[in-house]
N, C-alpha and C positions, 0 to 999 in steps of 0.2 A: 504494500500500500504506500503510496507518494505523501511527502509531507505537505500539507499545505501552508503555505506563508502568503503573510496580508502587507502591502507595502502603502503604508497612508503619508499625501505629500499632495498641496496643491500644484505643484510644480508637474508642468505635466513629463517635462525632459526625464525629471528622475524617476517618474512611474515607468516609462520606456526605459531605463537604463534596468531598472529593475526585471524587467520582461524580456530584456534581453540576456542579462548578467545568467536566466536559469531557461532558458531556451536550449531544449537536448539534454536537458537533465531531468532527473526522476522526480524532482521539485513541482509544484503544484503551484504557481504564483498568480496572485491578486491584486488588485490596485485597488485605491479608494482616494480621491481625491479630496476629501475634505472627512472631519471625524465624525459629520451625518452620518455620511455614505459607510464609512468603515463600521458603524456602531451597528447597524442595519443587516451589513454581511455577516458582522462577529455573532449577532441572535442568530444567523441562519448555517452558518459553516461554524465546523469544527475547525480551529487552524491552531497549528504546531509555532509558531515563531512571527510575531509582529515586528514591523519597523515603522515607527510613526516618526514625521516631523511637528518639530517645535513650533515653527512658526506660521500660521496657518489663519484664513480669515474668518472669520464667526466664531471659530470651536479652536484656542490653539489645542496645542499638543499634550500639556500639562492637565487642562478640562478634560480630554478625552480617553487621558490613562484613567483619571477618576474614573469614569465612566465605565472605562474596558474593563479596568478591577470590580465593579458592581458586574458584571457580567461572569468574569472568568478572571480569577485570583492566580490562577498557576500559566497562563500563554505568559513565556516567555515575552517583553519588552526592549526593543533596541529605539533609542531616544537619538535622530539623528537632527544634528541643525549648526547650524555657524553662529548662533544668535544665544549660545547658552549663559552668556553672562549679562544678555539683558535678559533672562529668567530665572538669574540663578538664586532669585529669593523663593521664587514661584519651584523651583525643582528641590530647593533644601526641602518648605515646607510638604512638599508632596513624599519626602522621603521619613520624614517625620511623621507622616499619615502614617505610615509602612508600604506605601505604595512600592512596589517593589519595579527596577528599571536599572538598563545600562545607558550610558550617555555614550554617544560617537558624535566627534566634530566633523563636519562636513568641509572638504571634501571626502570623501569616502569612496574609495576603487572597487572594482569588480571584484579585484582577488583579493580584499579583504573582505567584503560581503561576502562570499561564496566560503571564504575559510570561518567566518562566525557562525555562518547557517550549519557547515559540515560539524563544526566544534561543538556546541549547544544540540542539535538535533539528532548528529549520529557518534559523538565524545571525540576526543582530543585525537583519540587516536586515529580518526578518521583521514584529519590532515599528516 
């Protein structure tokens, strides 16, 4: 059975960077362009491994982990963005929730996304 991962980012560039990075792979990849969209998929799919961005319009990124954790406590979280020290009040207190998240600063490569998903999804020893 394929993993599935959810890649939330209003930018549309990086939702295709994401669709490409697991194109030919046994990966199962999703996009959701804003954390509506993604909150809507997360009630209807099961998915093994999230990447949301920070900075986003109506819902950021920070609101919508809230949110994913009322949903599903255990999907993995990768927090990507360039912008984390204009939220880095907003991500302390969300770790003091216990909201549970890694932080990745953006830019962010193919072969490191692909070594995070393999590390976290199928263990260290995979890469």
């Amino acid at each position: 059975m394929s993993k599935r991962i959810l890649s939330i980012d209003d930018d549309e560039a990086i939702r295709k960077s994401f669709i490409l990075a697991f194109e030919g792979t046994e990966y199962k990849i999703d996009t959701a362009e804003s954390g509506h969209e993604a909150l809507e998929k997360i009630k209807t799919n099961l998915y093994d491994l999230l990447f949301l961005d920070l900075k986003m319009p109506e819902m950021d990124g920070v609101e919508a982990l809230r949110k994913i954790r009322k949903i599903s406590k255990k999907i993995p979280v990768f927090i990507l963005t360039a912008f984390h020290k204009e939220f880095f009040s907003n991500l302390k207190l969300a770790s003091e929730e216990g909201l549970v998240f890694e932080l990745l600063e953006k830019p962010v490569g193919v072969d490191e996304i692909i070594l995070i998903v393999k590390s976290v999804l199928e263990g260290p020893q995979a890469y």
